[in-house]
N, C-alpha and C positions, 0 to 999 in steps of 0.2 A: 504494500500500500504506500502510496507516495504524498504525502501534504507539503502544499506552497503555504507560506506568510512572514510575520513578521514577527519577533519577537517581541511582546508585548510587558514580560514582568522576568525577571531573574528567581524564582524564590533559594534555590540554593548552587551554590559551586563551588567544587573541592578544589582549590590550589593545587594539588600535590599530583592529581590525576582527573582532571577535568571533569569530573564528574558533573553533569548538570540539571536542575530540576528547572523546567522553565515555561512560562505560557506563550502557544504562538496562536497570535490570532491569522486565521484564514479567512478567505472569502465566506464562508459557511459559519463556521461557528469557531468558537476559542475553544482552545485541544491544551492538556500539560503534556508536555513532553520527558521523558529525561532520556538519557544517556550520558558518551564521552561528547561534549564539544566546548573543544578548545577554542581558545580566542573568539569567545562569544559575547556580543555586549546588546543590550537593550537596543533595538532600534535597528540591528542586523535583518535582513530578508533571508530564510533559508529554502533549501528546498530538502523534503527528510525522507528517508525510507524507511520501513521499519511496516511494524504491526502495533493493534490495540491490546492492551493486556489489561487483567483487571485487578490490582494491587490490593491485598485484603486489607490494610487499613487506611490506603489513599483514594481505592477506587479505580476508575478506569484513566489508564494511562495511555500515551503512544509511545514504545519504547525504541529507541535508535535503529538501525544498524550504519545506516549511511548519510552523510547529511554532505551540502555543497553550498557555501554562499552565493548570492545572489543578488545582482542590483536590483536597488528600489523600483517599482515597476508604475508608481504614484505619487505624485505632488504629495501629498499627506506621507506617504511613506518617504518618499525623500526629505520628507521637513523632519521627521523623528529619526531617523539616520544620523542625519546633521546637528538634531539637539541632545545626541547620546553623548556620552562621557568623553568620548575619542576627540572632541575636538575641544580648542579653547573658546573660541567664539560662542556667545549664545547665539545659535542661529533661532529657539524657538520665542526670542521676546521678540526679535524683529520678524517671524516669518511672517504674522498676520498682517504688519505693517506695510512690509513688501507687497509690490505689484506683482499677480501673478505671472507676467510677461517676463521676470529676471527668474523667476522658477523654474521657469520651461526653458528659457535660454540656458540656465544653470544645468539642467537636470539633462539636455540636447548635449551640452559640453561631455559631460560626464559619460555618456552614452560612446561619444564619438572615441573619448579617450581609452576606455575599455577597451573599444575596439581594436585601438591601434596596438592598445600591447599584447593582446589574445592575439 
């Protein structure tokens, strides 16, 4: 089974072995996930493989096997990317302020440059 979205909450992750408990919201509905995933930060787009398991005292889970970052594929998801931890700028006081016209020219850059280095 394969789920697209975005990572919406961190609740736990082990340092030592990346161990992660985390909620992605999808187009459908919001899933926890856990697994290994390393270098993962609020606001990352993934795409995950795995299965549903049903965890006796958390409930139903998705649990890993494969997972692959993913550019934001949304104005909204590009603006929570951007207001995550990884950068200095607050890009979320200014995004609502911002014209949407530098978001898409932003978010067209970013697209383009991907491209160049894949």
């Amino acid at each position: 089974m394969e789920l697209k979205g975005q990572i919406e909450e961190i609740i736990y992750q082990n340092d030592s072995n990346s161990y992660t408990i985390a909620v992605l919201a999808t187009e459908e509905n919001i899933v926890t996930i856990v697994g290994y995933l390393p270098f993962i930060t609020v606001g990352d787009s993934l795409k995950v493989n795995g299965k549903m398991v049903i965890h006796q005292d958390y409930g139903e889970q998705f649990k890993i096997d494969t997972f692959e970052k993913i550019m934001p594929e949304t104005t909204e998801a590009l603006e929570k990317y951007l207001a995550s931890r990884k950068y200095k700028r607050n890009w979320s006081c200014n995004s609502k302020k911002n014209n949407r016209k530098i978001w898409r020219r932003y978010f067209k850059y970013i697209q383009i440059r991907a491209f160049e280095i894949s």
